[in-house]
C-alpha positions as semicolon CSV with decimal commas, in nm:
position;residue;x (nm);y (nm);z (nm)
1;X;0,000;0,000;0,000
2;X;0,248;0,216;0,092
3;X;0,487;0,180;-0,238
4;X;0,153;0,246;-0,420
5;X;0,092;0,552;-0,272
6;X;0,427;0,684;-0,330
7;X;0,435;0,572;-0,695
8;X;0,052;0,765;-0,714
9;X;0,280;1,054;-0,603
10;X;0,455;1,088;-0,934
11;X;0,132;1,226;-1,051
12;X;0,155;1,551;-0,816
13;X;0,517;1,640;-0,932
14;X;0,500;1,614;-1,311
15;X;0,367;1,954;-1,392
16;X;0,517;2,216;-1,713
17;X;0,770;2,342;-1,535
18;X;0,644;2,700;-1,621
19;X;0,336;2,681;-1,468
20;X;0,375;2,917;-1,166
21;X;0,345;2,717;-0,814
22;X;0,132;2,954;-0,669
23;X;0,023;3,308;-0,704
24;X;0,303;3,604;-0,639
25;X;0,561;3,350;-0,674
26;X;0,895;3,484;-0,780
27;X;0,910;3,516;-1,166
28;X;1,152;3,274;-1,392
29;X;1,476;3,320;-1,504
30;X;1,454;3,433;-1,931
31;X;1,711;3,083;-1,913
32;X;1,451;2,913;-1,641
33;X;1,149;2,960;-1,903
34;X;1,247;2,907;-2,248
35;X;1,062;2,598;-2,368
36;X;1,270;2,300;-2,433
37;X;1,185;2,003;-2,613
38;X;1,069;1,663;-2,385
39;X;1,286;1,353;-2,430
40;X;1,110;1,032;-2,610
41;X;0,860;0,863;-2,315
42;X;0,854;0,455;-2,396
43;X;0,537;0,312;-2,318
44;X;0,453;0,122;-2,021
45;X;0,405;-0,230;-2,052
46;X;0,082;-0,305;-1,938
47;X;-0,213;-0,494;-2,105
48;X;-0,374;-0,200;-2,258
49;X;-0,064;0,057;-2,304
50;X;0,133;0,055;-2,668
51;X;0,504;0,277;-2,725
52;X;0,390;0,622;-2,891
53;X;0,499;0,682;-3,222
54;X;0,846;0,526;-3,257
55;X;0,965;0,717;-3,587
56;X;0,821;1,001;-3,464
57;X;0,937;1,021;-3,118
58;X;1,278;0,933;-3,268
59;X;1,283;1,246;-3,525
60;X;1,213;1,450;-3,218
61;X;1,466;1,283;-3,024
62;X;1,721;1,322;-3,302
63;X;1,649;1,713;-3,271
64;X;1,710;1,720;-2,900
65;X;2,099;1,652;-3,006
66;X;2,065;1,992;-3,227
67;X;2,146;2,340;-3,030
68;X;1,840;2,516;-3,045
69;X;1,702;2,816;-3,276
70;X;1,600;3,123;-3,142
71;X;1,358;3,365;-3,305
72;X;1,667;3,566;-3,451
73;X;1,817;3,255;-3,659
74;X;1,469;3,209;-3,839
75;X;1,474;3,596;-3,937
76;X;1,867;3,606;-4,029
77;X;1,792;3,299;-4,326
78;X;1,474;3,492;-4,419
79;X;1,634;3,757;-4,520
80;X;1,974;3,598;-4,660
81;X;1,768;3,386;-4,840
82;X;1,335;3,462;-4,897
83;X;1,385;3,523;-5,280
84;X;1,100;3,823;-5,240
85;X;1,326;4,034;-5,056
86;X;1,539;4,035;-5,323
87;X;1,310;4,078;-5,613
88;X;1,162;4,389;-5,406
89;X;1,584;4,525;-5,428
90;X;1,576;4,406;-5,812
91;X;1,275;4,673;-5,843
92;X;1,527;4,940;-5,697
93;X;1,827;4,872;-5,948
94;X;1,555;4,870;-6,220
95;X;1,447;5,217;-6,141
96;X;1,791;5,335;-6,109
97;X;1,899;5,185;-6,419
98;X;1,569;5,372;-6,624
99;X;1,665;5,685;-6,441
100;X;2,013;5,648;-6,573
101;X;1,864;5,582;-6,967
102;X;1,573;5,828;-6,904
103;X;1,901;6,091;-6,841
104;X;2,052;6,000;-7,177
105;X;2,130;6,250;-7,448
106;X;1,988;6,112;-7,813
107;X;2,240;5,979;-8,042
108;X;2,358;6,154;-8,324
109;X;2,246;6,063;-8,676
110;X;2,580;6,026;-8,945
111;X;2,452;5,963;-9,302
112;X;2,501;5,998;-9,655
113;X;2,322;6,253;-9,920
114;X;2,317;6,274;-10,261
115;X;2,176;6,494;-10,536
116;X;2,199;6,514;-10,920
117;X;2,371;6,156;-10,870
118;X;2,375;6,124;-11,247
119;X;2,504;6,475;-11,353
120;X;2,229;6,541;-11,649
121;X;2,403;6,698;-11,920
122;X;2,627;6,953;-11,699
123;X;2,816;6,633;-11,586
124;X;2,782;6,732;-11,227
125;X;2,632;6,568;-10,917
126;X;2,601;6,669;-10,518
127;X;2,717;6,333;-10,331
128;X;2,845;6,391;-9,911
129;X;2,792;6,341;-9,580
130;X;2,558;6,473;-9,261
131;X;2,538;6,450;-8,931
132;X;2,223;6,524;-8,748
133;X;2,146;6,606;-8,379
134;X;1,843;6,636;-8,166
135;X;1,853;6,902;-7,878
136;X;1,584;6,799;-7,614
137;X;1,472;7,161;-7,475
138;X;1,297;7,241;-7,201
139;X;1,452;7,055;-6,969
140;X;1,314;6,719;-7,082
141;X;1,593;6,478;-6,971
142;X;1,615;6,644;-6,651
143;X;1,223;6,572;-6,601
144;X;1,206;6,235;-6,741
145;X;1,509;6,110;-6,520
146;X;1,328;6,241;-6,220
147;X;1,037;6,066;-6,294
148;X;1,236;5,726;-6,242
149;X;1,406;5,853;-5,928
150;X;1,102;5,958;-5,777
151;X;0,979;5,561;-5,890
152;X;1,360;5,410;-5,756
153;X;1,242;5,564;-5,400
154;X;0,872;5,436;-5,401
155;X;1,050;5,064;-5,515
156;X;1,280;5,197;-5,211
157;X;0,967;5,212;-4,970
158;X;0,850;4,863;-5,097
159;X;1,179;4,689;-5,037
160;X;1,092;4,800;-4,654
161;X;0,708;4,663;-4,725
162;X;0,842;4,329;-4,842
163;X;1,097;4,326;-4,520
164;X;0,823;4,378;-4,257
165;X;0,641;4,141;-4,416
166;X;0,883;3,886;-4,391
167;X;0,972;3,964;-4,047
168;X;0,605;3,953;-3,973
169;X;0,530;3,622;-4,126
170;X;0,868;3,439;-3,990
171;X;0,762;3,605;-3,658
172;X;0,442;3,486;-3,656
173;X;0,508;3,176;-3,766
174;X;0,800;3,115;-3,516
175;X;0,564;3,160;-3,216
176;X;0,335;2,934;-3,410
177;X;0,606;2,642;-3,376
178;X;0,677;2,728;-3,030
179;X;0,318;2,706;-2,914
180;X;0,336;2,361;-3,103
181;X;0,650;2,301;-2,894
182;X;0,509;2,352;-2,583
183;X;0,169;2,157;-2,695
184;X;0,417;1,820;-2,750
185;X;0,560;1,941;-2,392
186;X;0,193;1,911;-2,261
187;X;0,084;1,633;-2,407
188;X;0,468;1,459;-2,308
189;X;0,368;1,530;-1,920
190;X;-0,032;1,463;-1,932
191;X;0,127;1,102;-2,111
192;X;0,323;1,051;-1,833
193;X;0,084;1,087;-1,540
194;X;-0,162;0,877;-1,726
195;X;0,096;0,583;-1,783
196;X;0,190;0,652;-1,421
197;X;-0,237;0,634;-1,271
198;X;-0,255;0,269;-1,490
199;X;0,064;0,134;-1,332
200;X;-0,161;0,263;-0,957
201;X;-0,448;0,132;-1,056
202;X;-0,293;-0,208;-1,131
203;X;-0,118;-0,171;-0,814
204;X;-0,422;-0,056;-0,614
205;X;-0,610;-0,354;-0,743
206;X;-0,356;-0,612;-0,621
207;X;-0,438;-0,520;-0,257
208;X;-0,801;-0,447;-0,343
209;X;-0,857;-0,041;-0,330
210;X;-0,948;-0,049;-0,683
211;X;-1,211;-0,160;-0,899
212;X;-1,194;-0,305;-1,285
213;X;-1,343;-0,038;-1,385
214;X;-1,099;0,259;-1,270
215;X;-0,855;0,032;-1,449
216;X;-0,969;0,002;-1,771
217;X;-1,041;0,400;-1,708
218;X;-0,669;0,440;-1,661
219;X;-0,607;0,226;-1,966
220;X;-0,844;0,461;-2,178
221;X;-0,697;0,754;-2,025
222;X;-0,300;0,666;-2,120
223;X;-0,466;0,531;-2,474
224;X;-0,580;0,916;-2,531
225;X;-0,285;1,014;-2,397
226;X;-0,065;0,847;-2,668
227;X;-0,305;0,949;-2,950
228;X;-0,295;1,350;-2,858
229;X;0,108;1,303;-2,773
230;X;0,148;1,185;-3,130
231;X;-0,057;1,451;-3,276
232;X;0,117;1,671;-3,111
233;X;0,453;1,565;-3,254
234;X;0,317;1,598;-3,608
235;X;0,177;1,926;-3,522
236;X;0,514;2,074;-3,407
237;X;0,701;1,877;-3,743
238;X;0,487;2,071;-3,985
239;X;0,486;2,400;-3,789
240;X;0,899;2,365;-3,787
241;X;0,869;2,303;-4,169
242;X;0,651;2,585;-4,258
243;X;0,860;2,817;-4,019
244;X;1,212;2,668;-4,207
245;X;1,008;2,697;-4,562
246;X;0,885;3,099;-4,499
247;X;1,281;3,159;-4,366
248;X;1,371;3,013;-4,725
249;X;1,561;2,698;-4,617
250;X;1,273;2,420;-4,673
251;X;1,501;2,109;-4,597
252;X;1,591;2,254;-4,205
253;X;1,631;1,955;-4,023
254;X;1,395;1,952;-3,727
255;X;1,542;2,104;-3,406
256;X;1,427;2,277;-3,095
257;X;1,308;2,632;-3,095
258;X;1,420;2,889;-2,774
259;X;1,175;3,147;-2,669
260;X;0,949;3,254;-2,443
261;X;0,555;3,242;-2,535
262;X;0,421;3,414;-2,139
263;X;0,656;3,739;-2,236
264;X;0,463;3,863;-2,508
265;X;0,522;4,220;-2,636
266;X;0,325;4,531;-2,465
267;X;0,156;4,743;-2,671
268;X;-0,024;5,062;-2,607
269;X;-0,381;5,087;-2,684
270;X;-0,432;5,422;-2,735
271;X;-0,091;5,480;-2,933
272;X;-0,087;5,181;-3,124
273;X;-0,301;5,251;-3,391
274;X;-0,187;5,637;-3,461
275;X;0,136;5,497;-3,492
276;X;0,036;5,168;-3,781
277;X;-0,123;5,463;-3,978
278;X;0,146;5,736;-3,912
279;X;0,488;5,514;-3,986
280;X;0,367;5,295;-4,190
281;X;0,552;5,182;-4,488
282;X;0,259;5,125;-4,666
283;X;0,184;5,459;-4,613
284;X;0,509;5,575;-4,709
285;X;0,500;5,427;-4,999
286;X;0,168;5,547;-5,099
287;X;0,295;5,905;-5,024
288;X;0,610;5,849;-5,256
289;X;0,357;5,742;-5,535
290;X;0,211;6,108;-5,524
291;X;0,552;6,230;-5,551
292;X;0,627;6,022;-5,882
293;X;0,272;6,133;-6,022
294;X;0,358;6,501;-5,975
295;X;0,670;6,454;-6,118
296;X;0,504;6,283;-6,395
297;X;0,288;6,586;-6,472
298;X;0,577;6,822;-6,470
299;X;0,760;6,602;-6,738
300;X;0,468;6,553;-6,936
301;X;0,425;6,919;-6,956
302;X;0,726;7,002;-7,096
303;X;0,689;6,740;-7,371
304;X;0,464;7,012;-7,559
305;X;0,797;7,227;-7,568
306;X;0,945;7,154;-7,966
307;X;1,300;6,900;-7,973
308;X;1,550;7,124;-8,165
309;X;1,719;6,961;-8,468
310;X;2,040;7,043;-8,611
311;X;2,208;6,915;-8,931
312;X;2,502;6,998;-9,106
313;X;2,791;6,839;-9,346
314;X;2,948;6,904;-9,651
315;X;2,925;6,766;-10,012
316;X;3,130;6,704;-10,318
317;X;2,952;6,965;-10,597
318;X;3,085;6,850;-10,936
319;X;2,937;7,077;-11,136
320;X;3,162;7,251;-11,406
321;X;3,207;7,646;-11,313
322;X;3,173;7,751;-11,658
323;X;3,034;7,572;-11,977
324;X;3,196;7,795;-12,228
325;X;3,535;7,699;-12,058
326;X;3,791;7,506;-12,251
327;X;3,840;7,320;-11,938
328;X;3,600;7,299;-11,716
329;X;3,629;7,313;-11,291
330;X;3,412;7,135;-11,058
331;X;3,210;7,374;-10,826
332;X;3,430;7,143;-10,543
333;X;3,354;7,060;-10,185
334;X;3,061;7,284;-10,033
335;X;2,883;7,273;-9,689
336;X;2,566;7,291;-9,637
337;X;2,328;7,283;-9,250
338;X;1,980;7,348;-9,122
339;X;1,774;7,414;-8,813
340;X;1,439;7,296;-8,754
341;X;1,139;7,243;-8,440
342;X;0,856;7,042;-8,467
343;X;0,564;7,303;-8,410
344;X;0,308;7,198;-8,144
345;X;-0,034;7,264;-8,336
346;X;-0,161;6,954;-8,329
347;X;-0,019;6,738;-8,101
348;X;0,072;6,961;-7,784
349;X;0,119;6,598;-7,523
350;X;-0,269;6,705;-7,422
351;X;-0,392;6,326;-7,381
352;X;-0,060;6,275;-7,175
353;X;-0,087;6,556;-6,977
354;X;-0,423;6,481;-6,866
355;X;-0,363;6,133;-6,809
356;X;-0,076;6,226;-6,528
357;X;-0,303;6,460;-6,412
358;X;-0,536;6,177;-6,326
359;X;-0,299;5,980;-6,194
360;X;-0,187;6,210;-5,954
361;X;-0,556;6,242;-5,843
362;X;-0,571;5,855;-5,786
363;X;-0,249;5,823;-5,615
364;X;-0,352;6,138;-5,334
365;X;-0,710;5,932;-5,345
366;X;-0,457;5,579;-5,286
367;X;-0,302;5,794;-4,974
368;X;-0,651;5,802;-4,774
369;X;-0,731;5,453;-4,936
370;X;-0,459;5,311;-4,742
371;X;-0,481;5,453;-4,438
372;X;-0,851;5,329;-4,419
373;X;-0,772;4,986;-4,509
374;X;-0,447;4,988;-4,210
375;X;-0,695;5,154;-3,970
376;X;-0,975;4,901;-4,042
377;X;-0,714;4,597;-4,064
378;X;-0,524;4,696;-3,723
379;X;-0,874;4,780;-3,488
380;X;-0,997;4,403;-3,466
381;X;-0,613;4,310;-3,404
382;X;-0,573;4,571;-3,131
383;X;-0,924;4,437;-3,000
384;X;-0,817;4,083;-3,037
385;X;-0,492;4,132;-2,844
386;X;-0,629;4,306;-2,565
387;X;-0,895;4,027;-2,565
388;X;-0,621;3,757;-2,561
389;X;-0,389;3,973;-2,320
390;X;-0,702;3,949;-2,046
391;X;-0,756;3,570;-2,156
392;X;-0,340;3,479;-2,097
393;X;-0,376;3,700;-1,754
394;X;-0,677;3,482;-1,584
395;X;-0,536;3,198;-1,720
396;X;-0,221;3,258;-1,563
397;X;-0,311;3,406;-1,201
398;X;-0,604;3,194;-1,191
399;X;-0,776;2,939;-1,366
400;X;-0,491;2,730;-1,375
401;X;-0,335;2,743;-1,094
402;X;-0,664;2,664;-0,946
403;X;-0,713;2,374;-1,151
404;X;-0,381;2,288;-1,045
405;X;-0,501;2,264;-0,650
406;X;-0,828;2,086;-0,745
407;X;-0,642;1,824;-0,914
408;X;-0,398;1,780;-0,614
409;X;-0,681;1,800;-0,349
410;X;-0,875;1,519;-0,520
411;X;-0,606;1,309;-0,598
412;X;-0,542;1,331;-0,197
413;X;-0,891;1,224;-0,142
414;X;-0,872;0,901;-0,422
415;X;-0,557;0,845;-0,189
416;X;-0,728;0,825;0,137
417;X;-1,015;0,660;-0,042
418;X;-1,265;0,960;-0,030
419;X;-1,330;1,059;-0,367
420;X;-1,450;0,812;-0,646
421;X;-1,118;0,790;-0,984
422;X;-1,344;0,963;-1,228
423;X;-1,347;1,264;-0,981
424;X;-0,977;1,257;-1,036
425;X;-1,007;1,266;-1,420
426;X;-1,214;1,518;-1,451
427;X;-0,981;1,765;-1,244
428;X;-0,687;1,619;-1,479
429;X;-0,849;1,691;-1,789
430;X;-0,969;2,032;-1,693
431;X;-0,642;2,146;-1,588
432;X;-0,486;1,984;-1,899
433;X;-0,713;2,147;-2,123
434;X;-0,692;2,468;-1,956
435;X;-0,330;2,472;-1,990
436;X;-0,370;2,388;-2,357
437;X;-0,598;2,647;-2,401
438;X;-0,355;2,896;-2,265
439;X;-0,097;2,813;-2,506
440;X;-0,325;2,872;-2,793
441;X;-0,413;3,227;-2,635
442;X;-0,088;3,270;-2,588
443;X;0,016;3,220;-2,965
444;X;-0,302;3,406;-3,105
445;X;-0,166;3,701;-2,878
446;X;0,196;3,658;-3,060
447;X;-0,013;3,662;-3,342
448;X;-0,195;4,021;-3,314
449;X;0,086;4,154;-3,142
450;X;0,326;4,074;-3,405
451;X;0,091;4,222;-3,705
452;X;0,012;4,488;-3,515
453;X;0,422;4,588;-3,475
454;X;0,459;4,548;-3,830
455;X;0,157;4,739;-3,932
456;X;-0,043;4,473;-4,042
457;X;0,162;4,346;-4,315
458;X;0,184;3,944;-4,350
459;X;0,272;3,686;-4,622
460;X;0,654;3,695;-4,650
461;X;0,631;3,482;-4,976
462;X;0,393;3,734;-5,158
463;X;0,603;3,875;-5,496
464;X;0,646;4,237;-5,412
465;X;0,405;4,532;-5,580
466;X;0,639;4,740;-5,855
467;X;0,592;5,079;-5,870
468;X;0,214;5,185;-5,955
469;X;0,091;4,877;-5,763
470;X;-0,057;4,898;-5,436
471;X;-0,235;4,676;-5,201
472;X;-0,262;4,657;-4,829
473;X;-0,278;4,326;-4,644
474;X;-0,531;4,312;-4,421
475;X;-0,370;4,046;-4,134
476;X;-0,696;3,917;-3,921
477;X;-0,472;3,575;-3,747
478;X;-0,787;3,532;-3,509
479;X;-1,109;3,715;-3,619
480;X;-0,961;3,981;-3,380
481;X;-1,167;3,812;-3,108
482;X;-1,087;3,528;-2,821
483;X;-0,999;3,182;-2,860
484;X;-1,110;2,843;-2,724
485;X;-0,956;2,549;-2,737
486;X;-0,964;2,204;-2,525
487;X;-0,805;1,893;-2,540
């Protein structure tokens, strides 16, 4: 009886090790709580218990031998190796490069003309060369190379788009995987109190303090316990994979993650949102495309002013001098040039200048259209984080360490015979899926947190908008309202 009891007594001890022991107890160590990934459990041998997964636990044990990855790693390969980072910087040397050709001078024209080829009955015939040269006035070049510049920094703006959207989706996704983590820690601990209550129940039955019944509801217990154990496993495998895929390195072999999930960032409500709509990049961006629409009008309206073109070269005139002459002289080598401008009747770059003046219209409209969208995108996230924030709090300081005590107090009583095993399961599966629970609030609050720092933007892998193109993600991780979860 007495070796029962103190094998039953396993069941008290094997808790998360970051669930607090009781309330206003001193606060862990950064060291103390990062999450660290549970060692393979082999199944008990008992007439209803199997091994878990044995591939799976082995993968997972294989990635205990790695060092762990911290949330830094993930966003160093994203951005030495997501391929839409660098496309967005491609954009930028594209711009410069049109600036550069927009800039350009036209080339000069170097032909040959001819007249009288054939001399008539004089004998003659004009035959030389020309070279011909278009003078852009107005300032043309000037205008149409600062219409790519002012383009270069709106693909400039974008390249800082595309990065806080990769930040924000590795971020997002590496709390993701470390919920998942901690899940497979869960699960690892609820596996082992359940393997430990069938080996008591056996024990208990030997000397008669326990019925068939609790033990095939020990057996059923450790049987669910395996199932969600594996699941979990799989669970954290993809969420690794997806995290290693959005960082760019897709064939990341499996390892453990470091962080924290119960330090999430603090945000203020009432600053928050001024500041997603007043530093955004989007914004930014949006505001740069105004810049590159007036700058389009200006060059547009000097296309109206006339190109200048010059011409001059010099020809071989072999007409005679004088007819009457005994001999007669070529005329010789004679020059010849000529100045000329288009004149703007017809054709004075009307269509195009009101064209860029409706584009400038759109892109000031595209200013206020984006600032709507951030403002309507980041409310439900702020809501949903505070909602989460108040969620992870009673969780925390209450409900589970609660559950915690009611658990302990009835496994006392199933000790001393006073409370029935089913009363004992039902205070092990509440706390159990209250702790669950609290890991999923706690990643949905990484979730809105993290959008919400990098004003809204998500989806790392999208191809980045050139300039002209504009769209604002609207990031909504959880409906911007609580979650629920259970076992």
């Amino acid at each position: 009886m007495k070796r029962a009891l103190a094998i039953a007594g396993i069941l008290i001890v094997s808790v998360p090790l970051w669930l607090p022991a009781q309330t206003g107890s001193a606060p862990q160590t950064q060291k103390q709580a990062a999450l660290s990934m549970p060692q393979a459990m082999p199944g008990m041998q008992t007439p209803s218990s199997q091994t878990p997964n044995q591939p799976m636990t082995q993968l997972l044990k294989d990635a205990t031998k790695r060092p762990p990855m911290s949330l830094k790693d993930f966003e160093d390969l994203a951005v030495a190796n997501n391929p839409t980072l660098k496309q967005a910087n491609d954009l930028v040397r594209r711009s410069a490069e049109q600036a550069r050709q927009a800039g350009l001078y036209p080339n000069p024209s170097l032909g040959y003309e001819g007249a009288e080829i054939r001399g008539g009955s004089f004998g003659g015939g004009e035959q030389g060369a020309f070279v011909q040269q278009t003078i852009r006035l107005g300032g043309q070049l000037g205008l149409r190379k600062r219409v790519f510049q002012e383009q270069q920094r709106e693909n400039e703006a974008g390249v800082t788009v595309q990065h806080y959207r990769l930040v924000s989706d590795v971020d997002q996704r590496f709390y993701s995987a470390l919920a998942a983590q901690e899940i497979v820690n869960l699960r690892h601990t609820l596996l082992k109190i359940t393997l430990d209550a069938v080996q008591t129940a056996h024990q208990l039955a030997n000397v008669g303090q326990a019925d068939l019944p609790d033990i095939l509801q020990a057996e059923v217990e450790a049987d669910q316990a395996k199932v969600n154990y594996t699941t979990a496993q799989m669970n954290y495998i993809q969420a690794f994979e997806t995290l290693a895929a959005t960082a760019g390195k897709p064939n990341l072999p499996v390892s453990p993650l470091e962080g924290n999930l119960s330090h999430w960032p603090e945000l203020n409500p009432q600053q928050i949102i001024e500041t997603v709509l007043r530093e955004s990049p989007e914004v930014k961006r949006s505001q740069q495309a105004v810049e590159r629409a007036e700058a389009q009008l200006r060059s547009s309206r000097h296309e109206a002013i006339p190109d200048l073109q010059l011409r001059a070269g010099v020809q071989q005139d072999n007409e005679a001098l004088n007819e009457a002459a005994i001999k007669l002289k070529p005329v010789g080598v004679i020059g010849f040039a000529s100045v000329g401008v288009n004149i703007p009747i017809f054709n004075r770059n009307q269509g195009n200048m009101a064209a860029a003046s409706t584009e400038l219209e759109s892109a000031r409209e595209e200013v206020t259209r984006v600032q709507l969208s951030l403002r309507r995108a980041a409310e439900p996230l702020l809501r949903g984080y505070l909602a989460e924030e108040a969620q992870a709090n009673e969780y925390k300081s209450e409900m589970i360490p609660k559950a915690a005590r009611a658990y302990e107090l009835y496994l006392n009583k199933y000790r001393q015979m006073a409370a029935a095993y089913p009363e004992v399961l039902v205070s092990q599966r509440t706390w159990f899926r209250l702790e669950v629970t609290y890991v999923q609030t706690l990643e949905h609050l990484w979730e809105n947190a993290i959008a919400l720092q990098n004003f809204t933007l998500t989806n790392g892998l999208e191809a980045p908008m050139a300039s002209g193109s504009s769209s604002t993600t609207i990031n909504l991780p959880n409906g911007g309202g609580g979650s629920s979860g259970g076992e």
